[in-house]
Backbone bond lengths (Angstrom), bond angles and torsions (degrees), N, CA, C in turn:
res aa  C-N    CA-C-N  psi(-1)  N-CA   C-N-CA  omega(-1)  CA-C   N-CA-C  phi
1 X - - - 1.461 - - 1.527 109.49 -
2 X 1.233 112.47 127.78 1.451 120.01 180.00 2.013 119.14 -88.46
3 X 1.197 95.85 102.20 1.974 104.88 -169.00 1.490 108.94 -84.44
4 X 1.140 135.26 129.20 1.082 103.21 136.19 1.517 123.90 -140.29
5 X 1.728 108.45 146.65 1.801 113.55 -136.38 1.400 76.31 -127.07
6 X 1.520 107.51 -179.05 1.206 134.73 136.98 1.359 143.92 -75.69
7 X 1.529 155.29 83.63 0.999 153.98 -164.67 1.499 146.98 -124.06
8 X 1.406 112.48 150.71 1.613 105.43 -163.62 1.423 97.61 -108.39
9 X 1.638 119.36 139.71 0.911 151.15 178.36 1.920 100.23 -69.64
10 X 1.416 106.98 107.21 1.391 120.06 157.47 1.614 133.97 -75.26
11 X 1.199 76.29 -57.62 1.928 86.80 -178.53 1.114 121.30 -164.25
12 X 1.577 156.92 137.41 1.161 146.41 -148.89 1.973 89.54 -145.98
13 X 1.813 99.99 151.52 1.358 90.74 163.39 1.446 95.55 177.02
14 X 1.720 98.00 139.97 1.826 128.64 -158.98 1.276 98.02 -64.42
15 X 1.650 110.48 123.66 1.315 147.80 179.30 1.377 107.37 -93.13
16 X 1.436 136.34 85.96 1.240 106.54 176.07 1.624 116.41 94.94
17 X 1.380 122.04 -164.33 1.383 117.08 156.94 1.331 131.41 -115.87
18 X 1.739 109.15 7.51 1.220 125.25 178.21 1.828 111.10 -104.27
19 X 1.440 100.92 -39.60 1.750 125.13 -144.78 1.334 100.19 -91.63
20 X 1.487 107.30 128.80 1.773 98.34 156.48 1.802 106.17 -118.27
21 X 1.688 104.85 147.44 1.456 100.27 169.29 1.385 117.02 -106.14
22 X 1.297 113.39 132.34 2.132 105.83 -167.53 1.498 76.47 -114.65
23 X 1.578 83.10 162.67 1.595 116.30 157.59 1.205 115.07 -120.42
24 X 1.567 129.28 107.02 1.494 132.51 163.21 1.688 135.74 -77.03
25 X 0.555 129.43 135.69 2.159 134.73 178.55 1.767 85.13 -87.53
26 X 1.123 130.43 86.75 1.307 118.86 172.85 1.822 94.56 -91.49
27 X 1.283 107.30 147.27 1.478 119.29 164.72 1.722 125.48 -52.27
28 X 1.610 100.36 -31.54 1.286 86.16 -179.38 1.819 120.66 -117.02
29 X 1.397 88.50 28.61 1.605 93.48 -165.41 1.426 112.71 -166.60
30 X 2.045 120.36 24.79 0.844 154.24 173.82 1.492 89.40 48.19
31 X 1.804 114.91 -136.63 1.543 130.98 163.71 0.824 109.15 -35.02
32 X 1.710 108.97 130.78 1.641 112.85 161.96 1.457 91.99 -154.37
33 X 1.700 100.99 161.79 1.425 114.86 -169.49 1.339 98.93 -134.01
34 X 1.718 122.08 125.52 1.393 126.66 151.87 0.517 167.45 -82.38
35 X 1.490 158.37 103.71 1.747 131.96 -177.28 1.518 136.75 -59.60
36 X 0.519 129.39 78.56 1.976 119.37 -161.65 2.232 101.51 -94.58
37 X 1.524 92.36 113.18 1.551 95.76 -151.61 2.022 70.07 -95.95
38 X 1.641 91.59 141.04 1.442 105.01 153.13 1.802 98.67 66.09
39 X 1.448 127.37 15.65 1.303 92.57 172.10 1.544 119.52 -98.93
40 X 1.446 124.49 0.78 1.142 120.38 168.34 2.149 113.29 -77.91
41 X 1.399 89.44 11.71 1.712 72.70 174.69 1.700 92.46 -134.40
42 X 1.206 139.20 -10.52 1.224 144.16 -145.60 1.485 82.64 -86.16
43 X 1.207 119.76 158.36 1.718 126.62 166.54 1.614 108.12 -152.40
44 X 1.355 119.91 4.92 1.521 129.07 146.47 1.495 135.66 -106.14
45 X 1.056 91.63 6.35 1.742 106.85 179.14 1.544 113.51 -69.14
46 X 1.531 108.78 159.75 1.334 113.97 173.43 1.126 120.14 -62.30
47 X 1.531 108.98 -39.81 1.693 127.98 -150.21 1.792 102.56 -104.38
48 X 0.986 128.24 91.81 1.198 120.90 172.62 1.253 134.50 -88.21
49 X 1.259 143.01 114.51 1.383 149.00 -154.27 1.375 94.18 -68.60
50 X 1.479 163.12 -44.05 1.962 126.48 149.62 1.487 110.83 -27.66
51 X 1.324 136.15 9.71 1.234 122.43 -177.66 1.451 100.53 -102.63
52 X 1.446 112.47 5.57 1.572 109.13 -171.36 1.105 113.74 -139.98
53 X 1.623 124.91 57.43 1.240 140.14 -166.72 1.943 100.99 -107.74
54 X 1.059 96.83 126.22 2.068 103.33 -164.86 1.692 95.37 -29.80
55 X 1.087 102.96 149.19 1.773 120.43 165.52 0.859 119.40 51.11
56 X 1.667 120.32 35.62 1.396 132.04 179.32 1.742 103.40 -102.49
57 X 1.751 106.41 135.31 1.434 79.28 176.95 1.545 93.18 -128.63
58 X 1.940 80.18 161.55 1.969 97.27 -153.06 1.763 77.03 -117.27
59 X 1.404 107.56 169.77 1.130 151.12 130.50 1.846 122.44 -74.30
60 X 1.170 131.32 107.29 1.498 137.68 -139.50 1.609 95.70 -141.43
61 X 1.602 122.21 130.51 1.514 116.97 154.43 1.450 76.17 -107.59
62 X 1.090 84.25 172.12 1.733 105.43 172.85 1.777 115.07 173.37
63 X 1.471 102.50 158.00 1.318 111.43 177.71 1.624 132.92 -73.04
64 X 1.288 137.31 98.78 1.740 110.66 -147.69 1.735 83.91 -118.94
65 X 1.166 129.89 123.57 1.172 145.52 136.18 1.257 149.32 -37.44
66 X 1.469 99.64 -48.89 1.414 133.44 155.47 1.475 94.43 61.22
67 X 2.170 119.39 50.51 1.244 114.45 159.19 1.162 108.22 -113.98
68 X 0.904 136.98 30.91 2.138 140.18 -168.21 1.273 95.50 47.12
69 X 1.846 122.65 52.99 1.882 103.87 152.25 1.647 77.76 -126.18
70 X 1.565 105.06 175.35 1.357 116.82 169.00 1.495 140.32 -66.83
71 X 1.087 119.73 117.33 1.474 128.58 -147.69 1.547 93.14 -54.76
72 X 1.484 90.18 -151.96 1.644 112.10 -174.77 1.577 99.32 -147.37
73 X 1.276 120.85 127.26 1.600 128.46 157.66 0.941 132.49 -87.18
74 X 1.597 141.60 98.51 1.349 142.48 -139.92 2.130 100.93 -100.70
75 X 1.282 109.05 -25.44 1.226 113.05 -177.18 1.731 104.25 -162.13
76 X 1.150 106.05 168.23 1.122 100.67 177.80 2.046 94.44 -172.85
77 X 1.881 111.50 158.70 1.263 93.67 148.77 1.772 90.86 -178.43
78 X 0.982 107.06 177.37 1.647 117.49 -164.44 1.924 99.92 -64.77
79 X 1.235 97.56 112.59 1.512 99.18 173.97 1.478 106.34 -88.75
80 X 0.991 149.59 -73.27 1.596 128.25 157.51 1.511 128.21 -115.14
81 X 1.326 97.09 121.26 1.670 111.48 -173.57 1.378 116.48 -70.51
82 X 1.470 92.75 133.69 1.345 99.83 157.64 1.191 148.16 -66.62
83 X 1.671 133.79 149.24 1.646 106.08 -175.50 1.660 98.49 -113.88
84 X 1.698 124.64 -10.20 1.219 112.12 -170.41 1.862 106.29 -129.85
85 X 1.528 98.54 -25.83 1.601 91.72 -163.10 1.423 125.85 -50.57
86 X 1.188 110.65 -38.02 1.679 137.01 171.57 1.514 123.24 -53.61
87 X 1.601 90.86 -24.10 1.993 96.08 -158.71 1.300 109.92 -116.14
88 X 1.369 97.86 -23.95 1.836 110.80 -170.91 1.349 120.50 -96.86
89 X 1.340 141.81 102.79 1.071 162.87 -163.20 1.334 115.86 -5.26
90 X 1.540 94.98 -81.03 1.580 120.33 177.41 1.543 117.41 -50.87
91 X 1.614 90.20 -49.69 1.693 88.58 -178.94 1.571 120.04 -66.36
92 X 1.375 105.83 -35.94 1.484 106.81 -169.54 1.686 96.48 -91.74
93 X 1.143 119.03 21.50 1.729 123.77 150.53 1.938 98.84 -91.08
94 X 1.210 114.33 -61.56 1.653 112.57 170.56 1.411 106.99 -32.87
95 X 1.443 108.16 -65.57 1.854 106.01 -172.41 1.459 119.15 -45.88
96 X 1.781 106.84 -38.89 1.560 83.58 -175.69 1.777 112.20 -81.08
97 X 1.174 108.44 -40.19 1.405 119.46 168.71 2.047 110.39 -42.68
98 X 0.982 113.44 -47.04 1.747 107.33 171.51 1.630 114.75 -77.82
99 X 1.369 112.33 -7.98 1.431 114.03 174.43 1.409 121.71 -71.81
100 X 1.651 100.71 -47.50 1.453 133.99 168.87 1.847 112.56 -30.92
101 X 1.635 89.64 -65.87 1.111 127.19 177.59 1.158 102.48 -30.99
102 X 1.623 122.45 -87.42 1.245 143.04 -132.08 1.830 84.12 -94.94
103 X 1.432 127.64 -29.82 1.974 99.32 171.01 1.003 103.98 -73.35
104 X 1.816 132.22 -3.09 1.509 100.41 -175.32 1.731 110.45 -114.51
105 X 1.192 92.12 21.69 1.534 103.70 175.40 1.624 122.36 -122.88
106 X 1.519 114.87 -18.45 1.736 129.24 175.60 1.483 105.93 -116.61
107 X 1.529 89.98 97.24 1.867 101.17 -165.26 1.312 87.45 -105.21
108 X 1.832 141.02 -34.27 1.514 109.00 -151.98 1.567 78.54 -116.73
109 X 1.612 81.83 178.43 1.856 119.72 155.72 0.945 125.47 -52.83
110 X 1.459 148.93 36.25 1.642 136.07 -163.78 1.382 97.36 -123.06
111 X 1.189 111.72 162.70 1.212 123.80 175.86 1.879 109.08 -95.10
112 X 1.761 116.19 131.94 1.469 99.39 177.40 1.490 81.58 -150.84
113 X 0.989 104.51 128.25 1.676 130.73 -160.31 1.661 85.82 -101.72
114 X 1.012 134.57 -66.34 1.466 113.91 -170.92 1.446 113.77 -92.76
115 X 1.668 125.86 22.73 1.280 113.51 159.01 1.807 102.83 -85.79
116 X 1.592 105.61 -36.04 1.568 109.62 168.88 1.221 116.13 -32.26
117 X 1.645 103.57 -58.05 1.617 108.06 -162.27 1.538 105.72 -67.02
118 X 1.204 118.36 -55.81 1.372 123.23 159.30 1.336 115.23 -15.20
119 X 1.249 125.18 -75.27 1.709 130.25 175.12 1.515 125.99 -45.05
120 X 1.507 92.37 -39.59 1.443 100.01 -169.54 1.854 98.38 -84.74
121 X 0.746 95.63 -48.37 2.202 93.56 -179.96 1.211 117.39 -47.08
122 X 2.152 118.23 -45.45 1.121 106.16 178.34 1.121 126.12 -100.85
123 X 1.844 128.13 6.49 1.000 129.42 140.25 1.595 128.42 -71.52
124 X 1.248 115.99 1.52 1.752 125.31 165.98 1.709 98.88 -82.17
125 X 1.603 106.42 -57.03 1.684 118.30 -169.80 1.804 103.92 -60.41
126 X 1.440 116.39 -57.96 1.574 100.48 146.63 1.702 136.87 -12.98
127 X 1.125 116.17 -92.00 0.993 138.22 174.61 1.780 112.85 -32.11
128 X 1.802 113.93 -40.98 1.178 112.84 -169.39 1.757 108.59 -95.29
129 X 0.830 100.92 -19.70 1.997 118.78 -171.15 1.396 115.38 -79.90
130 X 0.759 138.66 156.98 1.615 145.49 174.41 1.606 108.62 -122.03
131 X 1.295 124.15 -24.66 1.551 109.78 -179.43 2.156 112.80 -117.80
132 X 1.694 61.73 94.95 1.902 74.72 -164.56 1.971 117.60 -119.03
133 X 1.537 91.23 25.88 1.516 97.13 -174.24 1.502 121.85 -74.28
134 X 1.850 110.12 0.31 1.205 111.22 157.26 1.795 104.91 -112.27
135 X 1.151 132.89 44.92 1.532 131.01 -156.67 2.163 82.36 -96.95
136 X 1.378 112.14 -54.54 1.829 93.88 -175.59 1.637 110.35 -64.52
137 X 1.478 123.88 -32.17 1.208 88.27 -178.08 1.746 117.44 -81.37
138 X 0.859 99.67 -31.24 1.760 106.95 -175.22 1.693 88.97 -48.64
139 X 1.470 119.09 -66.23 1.466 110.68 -174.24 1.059 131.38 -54.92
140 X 1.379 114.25 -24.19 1.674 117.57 173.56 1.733 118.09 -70.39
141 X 1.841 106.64 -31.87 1.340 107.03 178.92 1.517 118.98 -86.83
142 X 1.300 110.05 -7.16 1.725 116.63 -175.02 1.879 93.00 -95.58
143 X 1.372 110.67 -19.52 1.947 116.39 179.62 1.669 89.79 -61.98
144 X 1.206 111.83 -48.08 1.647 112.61 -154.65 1.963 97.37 -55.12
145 X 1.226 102.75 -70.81 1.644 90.17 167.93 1.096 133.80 1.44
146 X 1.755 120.98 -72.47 1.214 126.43 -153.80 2.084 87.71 -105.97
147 X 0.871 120.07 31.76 1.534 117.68 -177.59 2.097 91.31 -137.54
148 X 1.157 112.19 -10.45 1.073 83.24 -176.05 1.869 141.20 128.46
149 X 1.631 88.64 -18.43 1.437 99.10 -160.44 1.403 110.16 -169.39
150 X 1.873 102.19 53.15 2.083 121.24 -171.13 1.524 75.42 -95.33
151 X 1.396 98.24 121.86 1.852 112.38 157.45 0.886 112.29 -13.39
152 X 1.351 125.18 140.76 1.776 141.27 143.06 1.761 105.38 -63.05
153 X 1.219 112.61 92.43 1.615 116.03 154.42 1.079 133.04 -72.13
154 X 1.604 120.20 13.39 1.468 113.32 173.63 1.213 133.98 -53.59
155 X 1.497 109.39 -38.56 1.529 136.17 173.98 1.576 95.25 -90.06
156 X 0.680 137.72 6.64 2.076 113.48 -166.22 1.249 107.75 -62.98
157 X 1.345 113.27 -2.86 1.705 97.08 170.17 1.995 131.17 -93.38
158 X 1.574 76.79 7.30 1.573 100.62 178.86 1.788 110.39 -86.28
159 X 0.915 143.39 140.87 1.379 155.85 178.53 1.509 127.61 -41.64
160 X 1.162 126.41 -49.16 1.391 143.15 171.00 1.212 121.87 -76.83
161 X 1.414 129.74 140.39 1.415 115.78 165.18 1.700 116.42 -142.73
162 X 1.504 98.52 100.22 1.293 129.87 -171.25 1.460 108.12 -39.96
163 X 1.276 148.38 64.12 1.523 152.20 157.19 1.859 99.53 0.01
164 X 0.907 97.27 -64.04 1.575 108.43 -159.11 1.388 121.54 -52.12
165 X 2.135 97.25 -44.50 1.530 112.06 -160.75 2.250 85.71 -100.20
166 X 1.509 99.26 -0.98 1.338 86.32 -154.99 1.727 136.83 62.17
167 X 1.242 96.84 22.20 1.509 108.68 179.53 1.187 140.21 -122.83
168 X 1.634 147.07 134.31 1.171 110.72 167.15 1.640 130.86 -98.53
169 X 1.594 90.80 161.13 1.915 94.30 -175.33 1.150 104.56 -153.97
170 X 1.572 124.79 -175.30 1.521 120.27 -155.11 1.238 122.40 -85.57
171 X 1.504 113.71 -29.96 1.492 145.48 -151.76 1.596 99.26 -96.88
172 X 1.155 139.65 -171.72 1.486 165.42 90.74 1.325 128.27 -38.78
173 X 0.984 134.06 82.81 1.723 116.96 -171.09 1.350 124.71 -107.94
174 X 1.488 113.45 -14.52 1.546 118.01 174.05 2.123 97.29 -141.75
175 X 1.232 97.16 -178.92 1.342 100.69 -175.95 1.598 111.58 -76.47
176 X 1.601 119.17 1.70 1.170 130.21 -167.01 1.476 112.13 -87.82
177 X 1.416 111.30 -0.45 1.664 129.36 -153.46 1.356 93.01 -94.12
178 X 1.539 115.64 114.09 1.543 103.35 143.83 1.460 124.48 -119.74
179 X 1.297 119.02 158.95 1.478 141.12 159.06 1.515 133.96 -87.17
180 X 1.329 99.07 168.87 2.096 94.02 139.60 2.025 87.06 85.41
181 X 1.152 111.09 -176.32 1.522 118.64 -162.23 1.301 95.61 -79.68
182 X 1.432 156.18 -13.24 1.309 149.09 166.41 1.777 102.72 -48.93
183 X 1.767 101.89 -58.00 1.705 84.96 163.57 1.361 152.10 -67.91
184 X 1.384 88.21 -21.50 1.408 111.59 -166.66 1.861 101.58 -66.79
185 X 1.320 101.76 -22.62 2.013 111.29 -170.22 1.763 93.37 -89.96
186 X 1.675 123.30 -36.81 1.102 126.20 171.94 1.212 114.44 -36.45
187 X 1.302 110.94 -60.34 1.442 138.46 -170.75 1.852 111.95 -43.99
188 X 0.843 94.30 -55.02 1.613 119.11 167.57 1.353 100.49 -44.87
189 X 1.521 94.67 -80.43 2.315 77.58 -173.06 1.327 112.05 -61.22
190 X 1.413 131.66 16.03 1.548 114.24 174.35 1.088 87.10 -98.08
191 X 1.440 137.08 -45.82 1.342 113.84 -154.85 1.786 104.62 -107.64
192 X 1.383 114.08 56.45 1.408 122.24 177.03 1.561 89.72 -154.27
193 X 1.946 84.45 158.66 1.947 106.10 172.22 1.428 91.77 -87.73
194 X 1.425 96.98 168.68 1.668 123.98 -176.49 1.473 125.58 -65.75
195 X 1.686 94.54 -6.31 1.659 78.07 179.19 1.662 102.83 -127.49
196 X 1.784 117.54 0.67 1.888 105.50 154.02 1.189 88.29 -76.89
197 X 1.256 150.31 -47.71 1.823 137.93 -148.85 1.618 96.55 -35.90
198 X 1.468 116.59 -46.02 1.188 131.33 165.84 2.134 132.23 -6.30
199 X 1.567 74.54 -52.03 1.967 102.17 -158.13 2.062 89.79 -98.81
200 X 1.652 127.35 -15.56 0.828 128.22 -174.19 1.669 99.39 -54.85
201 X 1.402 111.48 114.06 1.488 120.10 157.96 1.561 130.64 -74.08
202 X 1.826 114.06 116.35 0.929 108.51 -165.85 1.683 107.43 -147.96
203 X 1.289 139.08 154.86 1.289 115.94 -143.62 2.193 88.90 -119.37
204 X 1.058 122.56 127.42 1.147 139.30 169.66 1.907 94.32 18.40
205 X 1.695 98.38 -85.84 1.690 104.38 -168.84 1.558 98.55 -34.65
206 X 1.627 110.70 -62.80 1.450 94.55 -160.86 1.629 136.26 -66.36
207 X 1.233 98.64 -2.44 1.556 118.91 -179.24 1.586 87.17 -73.09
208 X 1.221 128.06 -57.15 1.241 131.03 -145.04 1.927 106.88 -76.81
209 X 1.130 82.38 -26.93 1.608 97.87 171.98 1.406 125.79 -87.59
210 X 1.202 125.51 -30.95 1.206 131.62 150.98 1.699 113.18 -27.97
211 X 1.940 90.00 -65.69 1.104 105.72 -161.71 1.420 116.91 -57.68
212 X 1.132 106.54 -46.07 1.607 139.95 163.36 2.049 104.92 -24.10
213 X 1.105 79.50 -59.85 1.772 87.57 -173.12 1.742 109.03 -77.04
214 X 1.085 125.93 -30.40 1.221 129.08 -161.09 1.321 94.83 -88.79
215 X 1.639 125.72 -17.71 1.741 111.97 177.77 1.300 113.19 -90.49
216 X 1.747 114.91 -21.29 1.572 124.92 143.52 0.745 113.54 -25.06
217 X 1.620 128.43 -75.09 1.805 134.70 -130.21 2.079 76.71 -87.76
218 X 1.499 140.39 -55.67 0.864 119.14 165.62 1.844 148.29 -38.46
219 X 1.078 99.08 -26.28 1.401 120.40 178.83 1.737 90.68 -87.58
220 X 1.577 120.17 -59.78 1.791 89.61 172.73 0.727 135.72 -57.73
221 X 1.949 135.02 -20.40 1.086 138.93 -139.24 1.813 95.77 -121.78
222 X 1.564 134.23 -18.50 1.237 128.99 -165.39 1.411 83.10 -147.38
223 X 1.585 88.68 118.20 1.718 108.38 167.10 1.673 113.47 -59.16
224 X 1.399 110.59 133.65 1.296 102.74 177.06 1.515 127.74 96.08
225 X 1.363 94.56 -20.24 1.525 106.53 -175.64 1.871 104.70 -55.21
226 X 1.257 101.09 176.42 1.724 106.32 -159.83 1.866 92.52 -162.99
227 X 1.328 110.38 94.50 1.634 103.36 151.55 1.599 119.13 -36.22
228 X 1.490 112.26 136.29 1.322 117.21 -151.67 1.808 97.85 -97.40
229 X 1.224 100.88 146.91 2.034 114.97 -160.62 1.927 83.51 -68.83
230 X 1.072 122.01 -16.29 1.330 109.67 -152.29 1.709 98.87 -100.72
231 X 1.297 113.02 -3.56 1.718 128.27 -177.62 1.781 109.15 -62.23
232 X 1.305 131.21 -15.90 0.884 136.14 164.82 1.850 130.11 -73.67
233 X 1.700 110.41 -49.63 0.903 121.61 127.79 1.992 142.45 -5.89
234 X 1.238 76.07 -64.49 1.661 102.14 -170.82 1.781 97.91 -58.58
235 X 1.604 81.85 -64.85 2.018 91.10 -172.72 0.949 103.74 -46.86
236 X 1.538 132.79 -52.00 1.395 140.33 -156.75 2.305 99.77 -54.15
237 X 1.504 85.16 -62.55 1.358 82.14 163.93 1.430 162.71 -36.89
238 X 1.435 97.13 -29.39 1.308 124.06 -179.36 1.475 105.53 -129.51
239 X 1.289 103.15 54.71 1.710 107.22 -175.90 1.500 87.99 -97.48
């Protein structure tokens, strides 16, 4: 069957000495995996491998089979370009670090129309903004939503916040429990939109701790999950 969707570039990686294999979030056919034969040597081709740089999103026909081997991409080309994410330091430290992210969190085939939209808005709002030194955590806790597992705020005015049950309560009850002003700044991006989360003042350690905990509450909550190689990086960045 011949598709053609909209899609964000996950992760790409050299096949060979010609071949690259990507993974796309296409809109209409969630996960998908490609073959792209010959584009690391081709230099007349349609399809050019800069077209598959993480969190880029393309416009894609392509061939879908729909037998679990790797499709085929019949066309493809930049559905809206970027002017900074790619070039600008910081951000394209975010890109690889949200790339990471998002293969180790969009494992099946389904279609989710507003985790797309989700991706695609705040990687546009990215791209256009300059004050984005809280842009991973705010994005990692608004990801939990559409994955499955955005805190229970019923209690948030209670002290603790249970990693495990995702909840808060008064006590400590497993080693998953934290306290103390790391939550108290948490607290804040639950109860703020995505772009004051922004102006939230927070001093190096605690950014890092935030962050720290929120790849926890992921690792309990999504089998398989994997803190990303590029998390070192990141801190360094936002020191």
């Amino acid at each position: 069957m011949v598709v053609k969707t909209s899609a964000i570039v996950i992760h790409s990686l050299r096949y060979s000495e010609s071949d690259l294999i990507v993974s796309l979030f296409t809109k209409t056919s969630g996960l998908k995996s490609y073959l792209l034969k010959g584009i690391l040597k081709s230099k007349r081709g349609k399809i050019r491998s800069s077209l598959f740089q993480p969190l880029t999103l393309l416009e894609i026909e392509a061939n879908h089979r729909d037998k679990g081997n790797l499709e085929r991409i019949r066309e493809a080309r930049i559905l809206t370009p970027y002017s900074s994410l790619h070039t600008d330091l910081i951000k394209n430290s975010l890109v690889f670090f949200l790339s990471e992210i998002l293969k180790n969190t969009i494992q099946e085939e389904e279609v989710n129309d507003e985790l797309f939209n989700y991706l695609e808005t705040t990687f546009l709002w990215l791209d256009a903004n300059d004050n984005i030194s809280n842009f991973h955590i705010s994005f990692l806790i608004k990801l939990t939503q559409y994955l499955g597992f955005y805190p229970d705020i019923s209690n948030i005015h209670l002290d603790v916040f249970n990693m495990q049950e995702g909840c808060f309560q008064n006590d400590t009850s497993n080693i998953y429990c934290m306290d103390g002003n790391v939550i108290s700044l948490f607290k804040e991006f639950l109860g703020t939109t995505f772009e004051a989360s922004m102006d939230i003042k927070m001093s190096r350690i605690a950014r890092n701790e935030i962050l720290g905990m929120l790849l926890v509450y992921f690792e309990l909550h999504l089998h398989g999950f994997k803190k990303p190689k590029s998390l070192s990086v990141l801190n360094e960045i936002f020191s």
